[in-house]
FILUMSE-708489 format. One record per residue (C-alpha): residue in three letters; chain; x negated, y negated, z negated; residue number from 1. Coordinates in steps of 0.2 Angstrom, whole numbers, plus 2048, in hexadecimal, padded with zeros to 3 digits. Example, Ala and Ser with C-alpha at 12.3 -4.5 7.8 and 13.67 -1.06 7.14 Angstrom:
residues 2
REC  code  unit   xx   yy   zz  pos
REC   Ala     A  7C2  816  7D9    1
REC   Ser     A  7BC  805  7DC    2
end
This chain:
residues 191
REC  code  unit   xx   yy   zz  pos
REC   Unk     A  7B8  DC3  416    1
REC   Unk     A  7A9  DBB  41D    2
REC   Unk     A  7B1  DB9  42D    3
REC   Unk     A  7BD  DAD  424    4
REC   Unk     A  7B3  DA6  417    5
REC   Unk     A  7A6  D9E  422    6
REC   Unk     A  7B2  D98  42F    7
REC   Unk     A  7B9  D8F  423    8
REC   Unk     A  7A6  D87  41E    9
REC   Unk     A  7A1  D82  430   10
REC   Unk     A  7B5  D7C  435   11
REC   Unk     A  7B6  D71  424   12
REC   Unk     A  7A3  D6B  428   13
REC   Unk     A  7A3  D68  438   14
REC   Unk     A  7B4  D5E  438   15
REC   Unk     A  7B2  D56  429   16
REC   Unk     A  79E  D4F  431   17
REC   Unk     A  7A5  D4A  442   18
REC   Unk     A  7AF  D38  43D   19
REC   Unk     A  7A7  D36  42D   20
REC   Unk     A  796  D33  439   21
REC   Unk     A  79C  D2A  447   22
REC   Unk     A  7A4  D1A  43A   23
REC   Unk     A  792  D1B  434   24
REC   Unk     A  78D  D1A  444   25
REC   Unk     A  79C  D0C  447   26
REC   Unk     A  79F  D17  457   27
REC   Unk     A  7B2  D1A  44E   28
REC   Unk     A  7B8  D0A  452   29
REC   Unk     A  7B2  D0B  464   30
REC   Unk     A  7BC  D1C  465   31
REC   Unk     A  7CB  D15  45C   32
REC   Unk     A  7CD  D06  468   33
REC   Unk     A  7CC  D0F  477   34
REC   Unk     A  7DC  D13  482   35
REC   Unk     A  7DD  D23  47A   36
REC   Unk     A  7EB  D26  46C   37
REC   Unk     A  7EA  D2D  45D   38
REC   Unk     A  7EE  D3E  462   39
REC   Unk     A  7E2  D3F  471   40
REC   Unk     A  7D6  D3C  464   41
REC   Unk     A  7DB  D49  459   42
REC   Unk     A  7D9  D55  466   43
REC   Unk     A  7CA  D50  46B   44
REC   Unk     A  7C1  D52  459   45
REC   Unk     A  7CC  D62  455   46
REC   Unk     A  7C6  D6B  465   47
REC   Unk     A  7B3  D6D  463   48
REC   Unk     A  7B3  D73  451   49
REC   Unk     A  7C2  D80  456   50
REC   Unk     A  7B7  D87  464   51
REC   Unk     A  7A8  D88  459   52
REC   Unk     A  7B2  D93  44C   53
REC   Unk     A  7B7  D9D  459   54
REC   Unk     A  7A6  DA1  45F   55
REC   Unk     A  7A1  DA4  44F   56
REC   Unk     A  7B1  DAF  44B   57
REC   Unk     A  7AD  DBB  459   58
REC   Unk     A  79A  DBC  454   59
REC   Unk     A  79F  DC1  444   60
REC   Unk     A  7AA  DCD  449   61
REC   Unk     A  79E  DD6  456   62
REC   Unk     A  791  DD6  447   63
REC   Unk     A  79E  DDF  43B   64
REC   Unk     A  7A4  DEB  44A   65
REC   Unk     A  792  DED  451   66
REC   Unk     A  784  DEC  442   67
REC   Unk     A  78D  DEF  435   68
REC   Unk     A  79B  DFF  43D   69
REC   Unk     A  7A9  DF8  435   70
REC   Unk     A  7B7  DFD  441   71
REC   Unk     A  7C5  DF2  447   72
REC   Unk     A  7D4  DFC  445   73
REC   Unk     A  7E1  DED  44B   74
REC   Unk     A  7E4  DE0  459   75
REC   Unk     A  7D6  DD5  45F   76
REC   Unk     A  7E3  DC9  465   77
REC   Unk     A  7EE  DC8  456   78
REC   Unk     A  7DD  DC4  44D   79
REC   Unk     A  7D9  DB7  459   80
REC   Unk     A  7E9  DAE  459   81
REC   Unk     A  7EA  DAE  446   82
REC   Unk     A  7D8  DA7  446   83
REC   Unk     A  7DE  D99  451   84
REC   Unk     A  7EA  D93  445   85
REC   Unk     A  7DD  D97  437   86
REC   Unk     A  7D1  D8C  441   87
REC   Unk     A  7E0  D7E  445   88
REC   Unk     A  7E3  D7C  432   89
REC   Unk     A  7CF  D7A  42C   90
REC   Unk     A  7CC  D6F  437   91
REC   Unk     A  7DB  D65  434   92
REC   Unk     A  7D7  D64  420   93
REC   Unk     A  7C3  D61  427   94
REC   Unk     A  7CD  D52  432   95
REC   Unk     A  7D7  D4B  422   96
REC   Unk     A  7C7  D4D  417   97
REC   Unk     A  7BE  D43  426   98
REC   Unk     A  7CC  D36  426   99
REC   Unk     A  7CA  D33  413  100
REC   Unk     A  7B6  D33  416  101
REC   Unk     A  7AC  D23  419  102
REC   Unk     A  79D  D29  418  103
REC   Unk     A  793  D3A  41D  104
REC   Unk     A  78F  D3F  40B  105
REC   Unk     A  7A2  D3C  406  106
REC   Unk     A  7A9  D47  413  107
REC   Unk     A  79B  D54  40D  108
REC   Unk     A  7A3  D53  3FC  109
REC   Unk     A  7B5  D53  402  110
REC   Unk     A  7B1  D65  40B  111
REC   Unk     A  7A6  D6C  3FC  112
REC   Unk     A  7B6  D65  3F2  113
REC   Unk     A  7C3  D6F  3FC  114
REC   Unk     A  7B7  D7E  401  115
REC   Unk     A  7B2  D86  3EE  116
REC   Unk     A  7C4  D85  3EB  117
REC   Unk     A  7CA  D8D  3FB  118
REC   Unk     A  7BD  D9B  3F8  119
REC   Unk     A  7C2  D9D  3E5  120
REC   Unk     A  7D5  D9B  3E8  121
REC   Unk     A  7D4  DA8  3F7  122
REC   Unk     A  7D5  DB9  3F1  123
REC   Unk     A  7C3  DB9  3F8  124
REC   Unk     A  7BC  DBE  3E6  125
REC   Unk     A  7C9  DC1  3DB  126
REC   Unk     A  7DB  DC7  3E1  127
REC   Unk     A  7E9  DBB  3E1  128
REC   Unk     A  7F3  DC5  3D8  129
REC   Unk     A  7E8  DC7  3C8  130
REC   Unk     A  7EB  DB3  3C5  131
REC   Unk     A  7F4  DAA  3BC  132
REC   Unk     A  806  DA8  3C4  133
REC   Unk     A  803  D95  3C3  134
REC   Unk     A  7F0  D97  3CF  135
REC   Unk     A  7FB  DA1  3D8  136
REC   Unk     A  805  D95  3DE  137
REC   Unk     A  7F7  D8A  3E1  138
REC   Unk     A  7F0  D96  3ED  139
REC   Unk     A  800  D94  3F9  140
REC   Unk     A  7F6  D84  403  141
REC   Unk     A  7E4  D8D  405  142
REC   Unk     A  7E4  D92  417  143
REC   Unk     A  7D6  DA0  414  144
REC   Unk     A  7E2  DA8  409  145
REC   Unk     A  7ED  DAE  417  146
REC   Unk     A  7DD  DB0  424  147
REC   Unk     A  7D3  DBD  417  148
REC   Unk     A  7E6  DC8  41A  149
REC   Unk     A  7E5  DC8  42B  150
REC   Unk     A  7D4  DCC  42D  151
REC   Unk     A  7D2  DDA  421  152
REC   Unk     A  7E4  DDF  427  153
REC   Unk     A  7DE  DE0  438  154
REC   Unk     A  7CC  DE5  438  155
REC   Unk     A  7D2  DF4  42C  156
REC   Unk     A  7E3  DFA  42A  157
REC   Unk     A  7EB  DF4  43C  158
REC   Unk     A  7F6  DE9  432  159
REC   Unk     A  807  DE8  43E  160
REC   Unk     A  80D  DD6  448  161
REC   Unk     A  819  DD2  43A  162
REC   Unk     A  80D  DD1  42C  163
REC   Unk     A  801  DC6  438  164
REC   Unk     A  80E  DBA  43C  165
REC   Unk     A  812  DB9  429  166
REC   Unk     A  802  DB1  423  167
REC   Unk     A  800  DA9  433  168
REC   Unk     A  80E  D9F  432  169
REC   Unk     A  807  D96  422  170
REC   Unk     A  7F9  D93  42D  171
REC   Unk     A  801  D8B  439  172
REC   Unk     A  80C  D80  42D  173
REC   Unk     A  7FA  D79  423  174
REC   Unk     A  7F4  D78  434  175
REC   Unk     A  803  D6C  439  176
REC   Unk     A  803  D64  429  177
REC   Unk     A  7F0  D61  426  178
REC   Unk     A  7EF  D5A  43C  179
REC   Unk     A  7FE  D4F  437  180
REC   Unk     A  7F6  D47  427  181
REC   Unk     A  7E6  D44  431  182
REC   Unk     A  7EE  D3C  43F  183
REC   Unk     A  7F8  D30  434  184
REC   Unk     A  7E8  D2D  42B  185
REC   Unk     A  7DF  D27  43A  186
REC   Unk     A  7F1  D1C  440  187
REC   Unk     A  7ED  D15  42F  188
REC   Unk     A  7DE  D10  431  189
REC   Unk     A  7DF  D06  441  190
REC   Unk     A  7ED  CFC  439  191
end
């Protein structure tokens, strides 16, 4: 569950910082006048964040293998590639969050806004299944929902391919949406 949880912290942080600081810094128009399109820019503020939560992924997992002897029953690969798309769609809601954002201290209360739900609405806590049917439905765009599954799927039951590509496939459907918004956000913005 950590594994998830703080992924989620440092993708939302991280992202959500990165453009709120540089239009303080008024380096954001520099950027968005450049030749470079909206997409390349995207790109270009959704890579570092997803190669930090990777790193930090594989420390935690090598501490819960290795310090704590929790064995890892399933694939590392199906893990991995369900964690890119897990990464994908927290940095695209820390991207969107960063659009909306201004200032610093605004994208820091949009990620505290979206993160104690997130952790609430996960299953983390309280299973999904003990709330209300209309929180229920609510949990449906929480990307950490489907992540905790495969991560407790994989570390201890082995869960099969199919049952990994069906919470992944949310994942990558918030990650397209949540990428999309942020990218007509920032068209948006230079209009």
């Amino acid at each position: 569950n950590l594994i998830a949880s703080i992924a989620l912290i440092i993708g939302l942080v991280v992202t959500a910082l990165s453009i709120a600081r540089e239009r303080e810094l008024g380096t954001f128009d520099q950027l968005m006048v450049s030749p470079l399109r909206t997409h390349e820019i995207l790109i270009g503020k959704l890579t570092p964040p997803m190669i930090i939560g990777v790193f930090h992924i594989t420390i935690y997992i090598l501490a819960a293998i290795f310090v704590f002897g929790i064995p890892l029953r399933g694939s590392l690969v199906l893990l991995y590639g369900s964690a890119i798309f897990y990464l994908a769609s927290v940095v695209g809601l820390g991207l969107f969050i960063s659009a909306l954002s201004m200032t610093q201290q605004q994208a820091i209360l949009g990620a505290f806004l979206v993160m104690v739900p997130a952790m609430l609405l996960s299953g983390f806590a309280t299973p999904i299944e003990n709330m209300p049917a209309w929180l229920q439905h609510v949990t449906i765009v929480n990307p950490l929902r489907y992540f905790l599954v495969v991560v407790k799927g994989v570390f201890l039951k082995d869960i099969p391919l199919s049952e990994v590509a069906r919470n992944t496939l949310p994942l990558a459907i918030i990650a397209l949406f949540t990428l999309s918004a942020a990218a007509w956000l920032f068209r948006r913005r230079l209009e």
